[in-house]
C-alpha positions, 0 to 999 in steps of 0.5 A: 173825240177830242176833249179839251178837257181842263185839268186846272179847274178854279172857284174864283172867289169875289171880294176877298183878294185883299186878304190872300197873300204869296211868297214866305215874305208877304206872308211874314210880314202880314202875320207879323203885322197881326202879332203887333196888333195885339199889343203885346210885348210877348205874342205867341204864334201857333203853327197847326200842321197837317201831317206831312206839311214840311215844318221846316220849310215853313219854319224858316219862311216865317223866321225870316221875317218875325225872328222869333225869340224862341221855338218850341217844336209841339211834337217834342211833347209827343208820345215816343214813337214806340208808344204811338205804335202800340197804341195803334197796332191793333188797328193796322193789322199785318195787311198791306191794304187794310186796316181798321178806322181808329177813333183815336184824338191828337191829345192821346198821342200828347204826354201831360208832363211834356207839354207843362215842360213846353207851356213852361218854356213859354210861359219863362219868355218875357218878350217877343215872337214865340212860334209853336209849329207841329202836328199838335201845336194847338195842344201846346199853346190852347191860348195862343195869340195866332192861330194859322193852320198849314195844310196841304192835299191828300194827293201831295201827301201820297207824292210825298209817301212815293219819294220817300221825302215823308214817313207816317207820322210818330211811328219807329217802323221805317216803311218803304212800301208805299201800300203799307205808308198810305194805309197808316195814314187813311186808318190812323193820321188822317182820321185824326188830323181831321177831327182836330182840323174840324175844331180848329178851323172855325177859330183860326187867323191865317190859313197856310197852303203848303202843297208846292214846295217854297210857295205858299199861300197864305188867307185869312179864316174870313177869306177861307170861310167866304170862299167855302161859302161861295163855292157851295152856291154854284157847280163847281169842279174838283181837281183832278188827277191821274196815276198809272197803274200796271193794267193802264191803257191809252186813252187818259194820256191821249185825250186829256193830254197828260205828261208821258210817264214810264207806265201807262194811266190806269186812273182818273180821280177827279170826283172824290172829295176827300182826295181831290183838292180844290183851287180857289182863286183870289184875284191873282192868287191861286189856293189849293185847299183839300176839298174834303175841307167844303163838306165839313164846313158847308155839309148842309148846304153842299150834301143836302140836309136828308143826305148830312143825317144819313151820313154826316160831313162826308161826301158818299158819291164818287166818280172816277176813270178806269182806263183799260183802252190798250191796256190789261183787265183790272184785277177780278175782285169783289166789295165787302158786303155792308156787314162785313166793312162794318165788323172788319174795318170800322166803315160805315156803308160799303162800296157799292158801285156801277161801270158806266162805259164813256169809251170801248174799243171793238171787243171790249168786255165786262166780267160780272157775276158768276155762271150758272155752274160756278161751284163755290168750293172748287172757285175758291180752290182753284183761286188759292191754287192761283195764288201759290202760283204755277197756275191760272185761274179760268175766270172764264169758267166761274165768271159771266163775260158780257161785251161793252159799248160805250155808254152801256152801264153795268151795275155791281152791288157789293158781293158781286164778283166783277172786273173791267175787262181790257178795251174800256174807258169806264166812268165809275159811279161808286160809294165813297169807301173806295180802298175796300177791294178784294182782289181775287185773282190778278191775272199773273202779274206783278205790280208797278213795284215789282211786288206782287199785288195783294190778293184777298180770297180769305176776305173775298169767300167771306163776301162773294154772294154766291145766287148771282149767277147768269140770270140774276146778273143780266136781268139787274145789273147789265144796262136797266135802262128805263126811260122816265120822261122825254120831250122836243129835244131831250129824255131822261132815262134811269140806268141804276144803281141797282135797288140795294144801293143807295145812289141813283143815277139819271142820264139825259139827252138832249140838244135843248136846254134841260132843267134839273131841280134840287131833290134835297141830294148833292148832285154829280154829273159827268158829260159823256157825250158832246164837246161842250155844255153850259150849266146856268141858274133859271135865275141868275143866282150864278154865272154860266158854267162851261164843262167839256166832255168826260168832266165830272162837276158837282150841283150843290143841294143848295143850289135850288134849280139849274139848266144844262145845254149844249154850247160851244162846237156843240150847239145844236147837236145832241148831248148826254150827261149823267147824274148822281144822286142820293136817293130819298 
């Protein structure tokens, strides 16, 4: 099957185009509108940057039309860079992948003595524009006339990583491994960078989309909060996108027409929000905004009041692909165990998971579980004699192979020892911790790099749960299906999780419409069988939205009911979704 799969999705956003403008020019002259109408002779304009926003670009944008009397770069007052690391070493560890989740706030890594050296600079200009602009600049100038915040996606900031264009930030170690950049960044920046965005967005005038370089867009606190508040009251995509990987296959790059790269797709992201982003469109003006920026503003209504006291402003659900069609098993691996990701990397909640297979080809395989005659001491043995290298692990003596169809669904608790094997198209349906891997054995290769892929056998023996053996892994994780209800033209069938983790999924057939109810949970759907379908409210409460086959789209808890059918070239045929929920 084809899928007209619309890899640009937008919220379109009513009644606030007025207040969204493009171009460093419309958005000089419209802050510099804003400055005058305080009436000041001396205004100050503070420029809060995410990290990795090109300050200088916008910098330049900005002069251009406000022609500032004087600069102050906030960052100018940060610790030294050798400082900052010390400060942060004890959570970065020598690991590649991980670290541990600092708790750390902008104002820690700010020197008192430094910032009365700026805010006397400021305080000594008489007259005209002063701009303050960095990652820090709300610390600098608290009482600034202006406020803008300039942000940008978290999958920009991992481009700009990989063209060594950005480094971390206030760090003295020049890092070219990308592992290492990414992982200072999820442990430590973003963190913060987040806490303080949390404070300061309610209070901001202008909000700045840097993501695409020299064009950026600029709206107001209003139009941004209205277009969060819409876009929680309806379904709505995230923005997706695809990165290759050295187990990659065929089938993302063929059917949802992707740019040829050097290697083949080996992921899909397109339902993770605190990586995707989000397109708001404002008349003519398209915005993209990290989605992550909707669970801290909207959390009650987006995630449900039951799932926001269980987890808070983050979005516990993931969906994303795996494609091994034409391509190479993943790496064997195993999840952290709750305990375990809680005492080692400061997490929360683990990443439980599931494979729900959206396409396999003749022979295509699922590792899961461990056989009956794994002996824990000789696996680990031979796993470390792997990893030395000059021999390969018999994964098949030590771990259960079930074939894979499409839509069979296998479920992994965490603790289970697991991989897709070549010849799969998988939905995974996951916990949002989704870095916390423990590769056990990578089948001899390097990665895209050149390196070699970190390996973590001295985590994974501390997680693996041993009694999941043959057994125990066909009987609870390997497609459970148990039909719930059915009627003319639809039924509903519970395929998981499994009863130790938290999120519950329900797939519906049906070539009728089928209504969904709000059970107090975000809900996060993929259609995975049929070319088209169309979601409407019983009630009118928003327009008919149309999704395609293998799209993954979100039903906000707010969202009080809503109908599902199949339309378009799939009118009258039967359909399937699938559904996640948090489970009461």
């Amino acid at each position: 099957m084809k899928a007209a799969y619309n890899r640009e999705p937008i919220v379109t956003i009513r009644g606030w185009e007025h207040e969204a403008w493009s171009g460093y020019e419309a958005i000089g002259r419209t802050v510099g509108e804003a400055l005058q109408n305080t009436g000041k002779e001396k205004t100050i304009l503070v420029v809060e940057c995410y990290p990795g926003v090109r300050q200088e670009e916008v910098l330049q944008g900005l002069t251009a039309a406000l022609r500032p009397a004087l600069i102050i770069r906030a960052e100018d007052a940060a610790l030294d860079a050798a400082e900052a690391d010390r400060k942060v070493e004890r959570y970065m560890t020598d690991d590649r992948v991980f670290g541990y989740m600092t708790p750390f706030r902008i104002d820690e890594f700010y020197e008192a003595d430094k910032l009365k050296r700026l805010q006397a600079q400021i305080e000594a200009a008489d007259r005209g524009v002063v701009i303050v602009i960095g990652f820090g600049a709300s610390l600098v100038a608290a009482d600034g006339d202006i406020l803008l915040y300039a942000d940008l996606a978290r999958w920009e900031i991992q481009q700009r990583y990989r063209s060594m264009e950005y480094g971390n930030w206030r760090t003295n170690i020049v890092e070219t491994d990308i592992l290492r950049l990414y992982k200072h960044g999820f442990f430590f920046e973003w963190r913060m960078a987040d806490r303080l965005k949390k404070t300061l967005l309610p209070r901001i005038g202008f909000y700045l989309d840097t993501n695409v370089k020299d064009e950026p867009k600029l709206v107001t606190r209003q139009a941004l909060f209205a277009g969060m508040e819409q876009t929680v009251g309806k379904p709505f995509r995230l923005v997706p996108y695809f990165d290759p990987g050295v187990w990659g296959g065929t089938w993302l790059e063929a059917n949802i027409d992707l740019p040829k790269k050097n290697h083949p797709y080996a992921w899909g992201f397109d339902g993770v929000p605190e990586e995707n982003s989000l397109y708001f469109q404002y008349g003519e003006l398209r915005l993209e905004l990290p989605s992550i920026n909707v669970v801290f503003f909207e959390s009650i209504k987006l995630l449900g009041e039951k799932v926001y006291s269980r987890f808070g402003a983050e979005f516990p659900i993931r969906f994303d692909f795996l494609d091994t069609i034409g391509g190479q098993n993943l790496s064997l691996q195993v999840h952290p165990t709750t305990e375990y990701i809680r005492e080692q990397f400061g997490m929360p909640y683990t990443q439980d998971e599931s494979y729900y297979i959206l396409e396999a080809t003749p022979g295509a395989e699922v590792y899961l579980g461990l056989r009956d005659q794994a002996d824990p001491e000789q696996m680990l043995s031979d796993l470390r004699k792997a990893q030395e290298g000059g021999v390969t692990f018999p994964a098949e003596e030590y771990v259960n192979v079930y074939p894979a169809a499409k839509h069979d669904h296998f479920l992994i608790p965490a603790g289970t020892v697991h991989c897709s094997g070549s010849g799969c198209m998988v939905l995974e349906i996951s916990a949002t911790p989704y870095i916390f891997t423990f590769k056990l054995w990578d089948w001899d290769r390097l990665g895209l790099d050149g390196k070699p892929r970190p390996v973590h056998v001295d985590h994974g023996e501390k997680v693996i749960q041993w009694d999941r053996t043959t057994e125990w892994t066909t009987k609870s994780c390997v497609s459970p299906i148990e039909l719930i209800a059915e009627g003319e033209g639809w039924k509903e069938e519970r395929t998981g999780l499994h009863e130790l983790e938290f999120i519950e999924t329900r797939r519906h057939w049906f070539s009728v419409p089928v209504r969904h109810e709000a059970n107090g949970s975000v809900h996060m759907l993929n259609l995975i069988e049929g070319e088209e379908a169309t979601v409407e409210s019983p009630d009118g409460a928003f327009e008919p939205f149309v999704i395609r086959y293998a799209e993954t789209f979100i039903i906000p808890a707010a969202v009080a009911a809503y109908t599902i059918r199949p339309s378009g070239p799939s009118e009258g045929q039967t359909i399937g979704t699938i559904k996640a929920y948090v489970r009461a």
